[in-house]
N, C-alpha and C positions, 0 to 999 in steps of 0.2 A: 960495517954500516950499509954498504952497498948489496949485502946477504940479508940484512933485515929486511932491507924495502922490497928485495924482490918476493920474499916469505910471506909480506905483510899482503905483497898485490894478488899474492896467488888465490887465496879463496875468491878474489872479487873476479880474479878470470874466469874460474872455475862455472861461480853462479853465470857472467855473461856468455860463455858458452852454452851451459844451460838453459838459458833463455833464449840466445839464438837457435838453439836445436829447437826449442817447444813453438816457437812462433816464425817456425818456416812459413814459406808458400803454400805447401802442400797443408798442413795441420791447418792453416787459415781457415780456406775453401774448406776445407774439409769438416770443422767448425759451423763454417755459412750456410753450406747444403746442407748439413746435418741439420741444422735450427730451422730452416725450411722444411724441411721436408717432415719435420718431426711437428709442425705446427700444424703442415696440412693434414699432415695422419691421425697424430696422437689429438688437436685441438678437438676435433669435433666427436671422437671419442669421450673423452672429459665429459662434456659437456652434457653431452648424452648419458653418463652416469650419472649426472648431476642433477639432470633434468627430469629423470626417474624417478626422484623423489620430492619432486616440486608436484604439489597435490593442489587442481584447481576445486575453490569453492563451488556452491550450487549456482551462482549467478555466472560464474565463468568468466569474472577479474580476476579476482582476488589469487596467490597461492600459499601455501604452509607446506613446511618440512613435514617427511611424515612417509609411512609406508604406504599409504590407501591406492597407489597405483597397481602395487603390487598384488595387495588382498583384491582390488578391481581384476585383475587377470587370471584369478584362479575363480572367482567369485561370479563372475558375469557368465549368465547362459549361452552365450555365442563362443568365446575366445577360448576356453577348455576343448570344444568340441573342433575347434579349428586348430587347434594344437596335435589333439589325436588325430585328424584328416591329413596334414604337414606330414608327421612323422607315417601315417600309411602309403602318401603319394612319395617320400623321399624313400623308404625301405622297399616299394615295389617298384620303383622307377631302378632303384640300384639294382636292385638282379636283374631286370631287363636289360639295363643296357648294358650289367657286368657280363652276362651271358653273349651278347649281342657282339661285344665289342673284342672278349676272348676270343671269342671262334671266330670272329670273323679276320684276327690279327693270327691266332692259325694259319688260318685256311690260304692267304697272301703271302707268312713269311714261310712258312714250314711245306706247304704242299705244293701241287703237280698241276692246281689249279690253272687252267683254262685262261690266259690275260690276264692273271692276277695283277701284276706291275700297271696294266692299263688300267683296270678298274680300281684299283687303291685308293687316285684321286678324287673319284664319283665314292666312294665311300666317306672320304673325308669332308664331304660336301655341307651335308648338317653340320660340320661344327660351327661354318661360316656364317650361316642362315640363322635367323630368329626364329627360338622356340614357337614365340606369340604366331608368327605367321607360318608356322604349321600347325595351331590348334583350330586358326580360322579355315584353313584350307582341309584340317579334317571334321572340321563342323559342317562345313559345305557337302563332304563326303558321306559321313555317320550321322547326322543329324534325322532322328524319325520322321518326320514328315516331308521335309528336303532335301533331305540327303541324298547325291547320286546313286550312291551306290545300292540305297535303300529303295529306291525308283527304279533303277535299274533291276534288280531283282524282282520288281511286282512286274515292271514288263515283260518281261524276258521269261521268265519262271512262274509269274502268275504267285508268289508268295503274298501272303496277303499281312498286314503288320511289320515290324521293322527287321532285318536281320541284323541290323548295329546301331548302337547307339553310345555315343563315345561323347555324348552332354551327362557328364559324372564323375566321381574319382575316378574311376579306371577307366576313361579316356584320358585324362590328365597325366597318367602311368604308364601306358601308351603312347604318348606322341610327346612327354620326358624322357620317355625308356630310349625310344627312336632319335631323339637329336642326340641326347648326350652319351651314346653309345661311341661316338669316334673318343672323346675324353678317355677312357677304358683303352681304347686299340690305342691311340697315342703313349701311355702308360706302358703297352704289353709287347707292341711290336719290337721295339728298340731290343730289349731282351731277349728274344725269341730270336733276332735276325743276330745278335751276340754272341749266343750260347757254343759252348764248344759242345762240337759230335758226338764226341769220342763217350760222351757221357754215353746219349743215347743208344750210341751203336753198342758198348756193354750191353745193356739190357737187352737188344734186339738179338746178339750172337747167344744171350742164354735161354731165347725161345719167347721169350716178353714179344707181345702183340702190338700191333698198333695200339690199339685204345688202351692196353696195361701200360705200355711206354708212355704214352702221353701223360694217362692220369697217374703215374708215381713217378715218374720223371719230369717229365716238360713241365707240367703244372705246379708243382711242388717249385723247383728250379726260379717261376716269375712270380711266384706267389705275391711278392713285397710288392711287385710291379703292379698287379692284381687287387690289390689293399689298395695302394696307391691311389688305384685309379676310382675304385667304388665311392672308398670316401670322398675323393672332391665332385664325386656324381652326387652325393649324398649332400654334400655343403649346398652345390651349383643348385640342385633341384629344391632345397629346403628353401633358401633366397630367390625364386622362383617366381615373379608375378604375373605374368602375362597369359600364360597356358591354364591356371587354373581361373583368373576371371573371366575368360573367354566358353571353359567348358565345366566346371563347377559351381563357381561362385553364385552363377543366375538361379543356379538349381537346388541351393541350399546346402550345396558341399565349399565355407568356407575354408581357407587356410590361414595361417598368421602372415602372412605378407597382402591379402588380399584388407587382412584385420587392421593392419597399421596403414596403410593407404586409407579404410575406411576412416579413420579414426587422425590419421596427420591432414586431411583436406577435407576442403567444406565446410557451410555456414559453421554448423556447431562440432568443427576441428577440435580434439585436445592431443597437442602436439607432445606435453605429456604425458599419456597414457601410449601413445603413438611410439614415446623412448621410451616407455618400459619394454613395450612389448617386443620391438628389435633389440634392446639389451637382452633379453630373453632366447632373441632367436639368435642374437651375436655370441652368446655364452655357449650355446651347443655348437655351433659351427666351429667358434674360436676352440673349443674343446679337440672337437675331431680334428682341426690341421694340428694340432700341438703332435696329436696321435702318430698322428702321419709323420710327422718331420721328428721326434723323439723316437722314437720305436719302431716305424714300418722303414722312410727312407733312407736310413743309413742301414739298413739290412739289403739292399737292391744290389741286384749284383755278386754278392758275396759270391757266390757259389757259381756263378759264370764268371769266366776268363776276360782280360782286358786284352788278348791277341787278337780281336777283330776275327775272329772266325766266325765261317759264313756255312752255317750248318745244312749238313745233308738236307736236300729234298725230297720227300717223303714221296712215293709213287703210289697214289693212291686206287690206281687202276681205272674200271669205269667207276666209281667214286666218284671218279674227276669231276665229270661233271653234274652230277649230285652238287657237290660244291659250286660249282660256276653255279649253278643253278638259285642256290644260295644267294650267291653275292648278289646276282641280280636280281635276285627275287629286293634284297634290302635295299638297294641303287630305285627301283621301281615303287617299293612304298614309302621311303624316306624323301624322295626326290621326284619321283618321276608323276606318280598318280596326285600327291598334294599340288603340284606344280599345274596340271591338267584342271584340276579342279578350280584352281585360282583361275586360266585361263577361260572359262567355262561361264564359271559366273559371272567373273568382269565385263565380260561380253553383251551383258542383257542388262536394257535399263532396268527390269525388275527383277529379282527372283524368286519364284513360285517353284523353282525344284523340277521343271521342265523343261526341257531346250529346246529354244523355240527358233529355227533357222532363218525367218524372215525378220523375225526382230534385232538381230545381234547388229550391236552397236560401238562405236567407240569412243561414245558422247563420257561415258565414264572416265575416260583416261583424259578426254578435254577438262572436265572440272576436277580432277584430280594433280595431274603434272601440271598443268599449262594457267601459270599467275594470271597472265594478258588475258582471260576469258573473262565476258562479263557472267556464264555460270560457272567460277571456279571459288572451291569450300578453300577460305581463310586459314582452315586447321593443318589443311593438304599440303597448299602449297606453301604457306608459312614454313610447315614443317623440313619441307625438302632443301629450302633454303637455309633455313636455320641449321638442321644437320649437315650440307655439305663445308656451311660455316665451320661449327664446334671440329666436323671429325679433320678437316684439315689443318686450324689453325691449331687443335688437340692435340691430336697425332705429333704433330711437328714441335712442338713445346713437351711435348710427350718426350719424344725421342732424344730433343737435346737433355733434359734432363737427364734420363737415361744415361746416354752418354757419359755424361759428366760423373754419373754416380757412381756408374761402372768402373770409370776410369778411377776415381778416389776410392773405392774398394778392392779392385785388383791390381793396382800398379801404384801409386804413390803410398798404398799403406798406412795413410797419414792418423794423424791421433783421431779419434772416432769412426773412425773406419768400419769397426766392428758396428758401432749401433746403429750407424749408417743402412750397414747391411739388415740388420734387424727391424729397420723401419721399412726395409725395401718389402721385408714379409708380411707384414700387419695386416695389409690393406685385400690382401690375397686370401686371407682368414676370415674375413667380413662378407656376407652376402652385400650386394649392389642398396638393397634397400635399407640398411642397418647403419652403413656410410651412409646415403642420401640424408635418412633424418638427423644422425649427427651432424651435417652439413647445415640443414634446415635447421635446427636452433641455434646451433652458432650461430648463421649469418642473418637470421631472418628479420631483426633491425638495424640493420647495415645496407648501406648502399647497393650493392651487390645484390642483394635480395630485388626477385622480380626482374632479374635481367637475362640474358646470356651468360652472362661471368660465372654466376653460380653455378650453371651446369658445367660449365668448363672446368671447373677446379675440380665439382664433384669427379665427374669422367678424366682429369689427369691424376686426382689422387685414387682412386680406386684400380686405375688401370695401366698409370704409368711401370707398376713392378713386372708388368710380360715385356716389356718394350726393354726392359731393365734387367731381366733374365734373359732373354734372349741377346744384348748385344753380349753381356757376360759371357754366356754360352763360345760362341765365338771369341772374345776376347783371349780366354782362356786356352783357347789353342792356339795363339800365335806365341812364340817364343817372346819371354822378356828382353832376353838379350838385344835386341834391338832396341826395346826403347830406352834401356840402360847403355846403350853405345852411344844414343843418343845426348845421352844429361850428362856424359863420360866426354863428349866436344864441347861440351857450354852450352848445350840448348837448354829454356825452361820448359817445366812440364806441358807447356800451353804452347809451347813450340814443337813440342815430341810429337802432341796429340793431334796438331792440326796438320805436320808433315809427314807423320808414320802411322799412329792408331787410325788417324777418322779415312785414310784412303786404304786400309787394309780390312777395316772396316765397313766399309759402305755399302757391297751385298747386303750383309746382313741392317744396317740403317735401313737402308732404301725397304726388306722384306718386312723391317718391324714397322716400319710408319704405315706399310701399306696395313698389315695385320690388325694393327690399334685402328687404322681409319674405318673398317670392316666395323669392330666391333664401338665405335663412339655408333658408326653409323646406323646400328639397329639397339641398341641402350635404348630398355623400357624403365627397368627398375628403378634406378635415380632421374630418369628422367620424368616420371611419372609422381614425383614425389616434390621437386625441384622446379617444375615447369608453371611459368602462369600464359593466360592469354596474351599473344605475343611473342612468347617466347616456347612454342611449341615444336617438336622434333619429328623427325620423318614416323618414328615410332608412337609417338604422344595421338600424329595426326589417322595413323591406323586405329589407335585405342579411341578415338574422337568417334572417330567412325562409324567402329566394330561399337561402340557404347549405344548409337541411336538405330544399331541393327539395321544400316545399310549394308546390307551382305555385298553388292556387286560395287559401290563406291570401294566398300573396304578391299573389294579381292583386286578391284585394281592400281590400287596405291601400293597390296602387301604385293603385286608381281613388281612394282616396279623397285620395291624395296630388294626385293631376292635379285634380278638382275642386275643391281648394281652390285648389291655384296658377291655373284658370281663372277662377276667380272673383277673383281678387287682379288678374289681368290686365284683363280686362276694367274694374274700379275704375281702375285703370291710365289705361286708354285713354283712361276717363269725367271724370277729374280734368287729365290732361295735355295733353287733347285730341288728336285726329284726325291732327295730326303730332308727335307723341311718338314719340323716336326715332328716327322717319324725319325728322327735318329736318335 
C-alpha cells in the first residue's frame, strides 16, 4: 500500500522538479531581458517591413496594401541613381581605408617604425571623431573657391583655378576612406601582433623577401581579419549620412541615406517610402554582416597560434623612416590639417576663404557654446545640452543593460540565452538610419514621439551591443570558477554579480560607458531622423548650421564637438589601457 502511494507521487515530483528547474531565477530574467530587448530590436524592425508596403494615396491620407513603394524606388529618376552613387562611395571608401588601415597596422605591429607605440594612439583618433565633421573641415580645405588649400596654392604658387575639389563623390571616398580607415587596423592589428614567427622566419631562411614574405605570408595569414574589416567599412560607409550631404548631395551627387532623410522629414514626408527604402539599404547591410559572421569570422585566426607570440620585428633599415613618414603623414591629414582648418575659419565672423588677422574673433564660440548670450543660435546650444543629456544618461542605461545581458549570456546560461545573444547582434547589422526610421513609425504616435525619449532608445538600441561586446570581451577572461565558488556558499546570481563580476569588471565598465558616451555624443544618423525642434543634438545643431552655410558658426561648434570627443578618447585610452581595442 505504502509502495503504491509512493509510485503514484513519483511522476508528480518528477513534473515539480521540472518546473522548478524551468522557472529558476536565472531563466526568469533571462526571459525578461530577452522580451525587452527583443522589442526594442526586433519592434521597429517589423514594423518597418510593414510599413514598406503601406502605399500613401495622391492626397497623402489615405494608405493601401500594395507594392507601389517598391516599383517607386526602382521607378523614380532620383533614388536609382543614388543607389549606384551608395554603392560607388561604399566600394571606393573600402579600398581606401582597407589599404590605409593594413599598412598602417603593418607598419606599428610588424616594423622598426620610428615611435610607432606613441603614434598608434593619434592613429586611432578618427575613429572617435565624426565623419560629418571632417567633411565640413575638408570642405573648408578643398572647396574651389574657398578652400584653403586652394588659396593657398594661388598665393603662393600663383596657380590660377582650383587644385582640389573634394564637393563630389570622390571627396565623399576621401574623407570616408580617412576616418574609417582605423575600423580596418582594429580588425588587422590584433592578428598581426598574434602571429607566430616561426612561420615567417621559414619563408625568410629560404630567400623570400621582405615584400614576398609579406604578400604570401603575412597577408594571406589575416586575410579574414582583412575581410573583416572592409565589410563593416562597407556597411558603416553605406549607412553614412552626414559626409555625403555635406559634400555630394548639394551637388547633385545623391546617396540612399541622404534619399530617406529627404523623403522621412518635411512638409510633404512619406515616411513610407522613407521604409522602403532603408529596407533596401538594411537588406544589403544585413546581408554582408551574415557574410562576415557565417564565413569570414570564424575563419579568423585559424592559422595563427593562441600562444600569444609576439612576432619578430621586421628591420626595415632607412625604410624606417619612409614609414614614420607615413604615419605622420596620415596623423596630419586625418587629424592634424582638418583640425587647423576648423580652427581657421571659426575664427572669422565671416568667411570669404581669406585670413584676415585683424578681424579674428571669438564672437562665434559666444553664440555657439554659451546658452546665457543674448546672440546665442537655439540649435547650438539646445544641442550641446541635449547631447550631454542623452550620451550620459545613454551610456549609463547603456551599460547597465550591458552588464546584465552579459552576465545572462556568459555565466548563468539561463533558457534564452542563446537568442539573447542573437539579439545582442541585429542591431550591429543595421545602418544608424535604417533603425532610426524603424524607430520613427513605430513610435511616431506615441507619446514618446517629439521628445528626448525617442532618441534615447534609438541610441541605446542601436548601440547598446559595443558596450555589450566589449564587457563580454572581458568577462570572458576572468575564470568561472569564482563565480561558481560563489553560488557553491548560497549567494544569488545578483549577489555574485554585485560582489565578484561588476568589481572585477569595472575598468572595462568605466572604458565602455566612456566609449558609448563618445559615440551618442556625435550620432548624426538617427539623430537626424528622430529629432524635432527642441529636441536637437550637438550633431543635429552642426547639420542646423552647416544647412544655412554658416561655414565659421558651423566650424566652431564642429571644434568644440572634436575636443570633447578627444578628451573622452583619451579617458578611454587611460582607463582601458594601451591595448584597448587593439587587442
Amino acid at each position: 500500500m505504502t509502495t503504491n502511494t509512493l509510485d503514484n507521487r513519483a511522476p508528480s515530483g518528477r513534473w515539480s522538479n521540472k518546473l522548478e528547474a524551468l522557472f529558476t531565477q536565472e531563466n526568469i530574467i533571462t526571459i525578461v531581458v530577452s522580451i525587452i530587448v527583443g522589442v526594442a530590436v526586433i519592434l521597429p524592425l517589423i514594423t518597418l517591413v510593414i510599413s514598406s508596403f503601406l502605399v500613401l494615396d495622391d492626397l497623402g491620407f489615405d494608405t493601401e496594401w500594395g507594392f507601389g513603394n517598391y516599383v517607386t524606388i526602382v521607378t523614380d529618376p532620383v533614388i536609382p541613381k543614388a543607389f549606384v552613387n551608395t554603392l560607388i562611395i561604399c566600394s571606393g571608401c573600402t579600398v581606401l581605408a582597407t589599404l590605409l588601415g593594413v599598412s598602417l597596422a603593418w607598419t606599428n605591429a610588424r616594423t622598426n617604425c620610428p615611435g610607432r607605440a606613441w603614434l598608434e594612439p593619434f592613429n586611432l583618433i578618427p575613429f572617435f571623431l565624426s565623419p560629418f565633421i571632417g567633411a565640413i573641415a575638408w570642405h573648408n580645405l578643398g572647396e574651389p573657391q574657398t578652400g584653403l588649400l586652394n588659396n593657398l596654392a594661388r598665393d603662393v604658387f600663383n596657380i590660377e583655378g582650383a587644385i582640389l575639389n573634394v564637393d563630389n563623390i570622390w571627396g565623399v571616398i576621401w574623407v570616408t576612406g580617412i576616418f574609417f580607415a582605423p575600423l580596418v587596423y582594429l580588425f588587422v592589428i590584433g592578428s598581426l601582433r598574434r602571429m607566430d614567427p616561426s612561420l615567417e622566419d621559414s619563408a625568410r631562411t629560404t630567400g623570400a623577401g621582405l615584400l614576398r614574405t609579406t604578400m604570401t605570408i603575412t597577408l594571406p595569414l589575416v586575410m579574414p581579419g582583412i575581410l573583416s574589416g572592409a565589410i563593416i567599412v562597407f556597411v558603416t560607409s553605406a549607412g553614412e549620412f552626414g559626409v555625403p550631404f555635406k559634400l555630394s548631395a548639394p551637388y547633385g551627387w545623391e546617396t540612399l541615406t541622404t534619399q530617406i532623410f529627404t523623403k522621412a522629414v518635411g512638409d510633404d514626408a512619406n515616411h513610407y517610402l522613407g521604409a522602403t527604402m532603408a529596407m533596401a539599404l538594411g537588406a544589403i547591410t544585413i546581408f554582408l554582416i551574415f557574410i562576415q559572421r557565417r564565413y569570414i569570422a570564424p575563419r579568423s585566426f585559424e592559422t595563427v597560434t593562441g600562444k600569444g607570440f609576439r612576432p619578430n620585428v621586421l628591420d626595415l633599415g632607412g625604410w624606417k623612416w619612409v614609414a614614420f613618414g607615413y604615419n605622420i603623414l596620415f596623423i596630419f591629414v586625418a587629424v592634424i590639417l582638418p583640425t587647423i582648418s576648423l580652427i581657421i575659419v571659426s575664427l572669422h565672423p565671416v568667411w570669404t576663404g581669406e585670413i584676415v588677422i585683424e578681424k579674428l574673433t571669438l564672437i562665434n564660440y559666444e553664440k555657439t557654446l554659451f546658452f546665457w548670450s543674448p546672440e546665442s543660435i537655439d540649435a547650438a546650444t539646445n544641442g550641446i545640452l541635449n547631447s550631454l543629456f542623452l550620451a550620459f544618461v545613454g551610456a549609463s542605461i547603456a551599460m547597465v543593460l550591458a552588464l546584465v545581458v552579459s552576465y545572462m549570456i556568459h555565466r548563468t546560461k539561463g533558457m534564452g540565452s542563446a537568442i539573447l545573444d542573437f539579439l545582442c547582434v541585429v542591431p550591429i547589422g543595421f545602418p544608424g538610419i535604417v533603425l532610426a526610421m524603424g524607430v520613427l513609425v513605430t513610435y511616431i504616435q506615441t507619446p514618446i514621439y517629439a521628445t528626448l525619449w525617442i532618441l534615447l532608445l534609438g541610441y541605446i538600441t542601436r548601440f547598446f551591443p559595443y558596450g555589450q561586446r566589449n564587457i563580454a570581451a572581458i568577462m570572458l577572461s576572468i575564470s568561472e570558477e569564482l563565480d561558481q565558488s560563489s553560488r557553491m556558499a548560497g549567494a544569488t546570481w545578483v549577489t555574485t554579480m554585485r560582489r565578484i563580476t561588476i568589481p572585477l569588471l569595472k575598468p572595462g565598465i568605466f572604458a565602455g560607458w566612456i566609449l558609448l558616451f563618445v559615440i551618442f555624443l556625435r550620432e548624426l544618423s538617427i539623430s537626424i531622423i528622430l529629432y524635432t525642434s527642441g529636441t536637437e543634438t550637438l550633431a543635429v545643431g552642426v547639420y542646423y548650421l552647416s544647412n544655412f552655410e554658416n561655414e565659421p558658426l558651423t566650424a566652431a561648434l564642429s571644434l568644440a564637438q572634436t575636443v570633447l570627443c578627444l578628451i573622452c578618447m583619451f579617458a578611454f585610452r587611460r582607463l582601458a589601457g594601451k591595448e584597448a581595442l587593439t587587442a
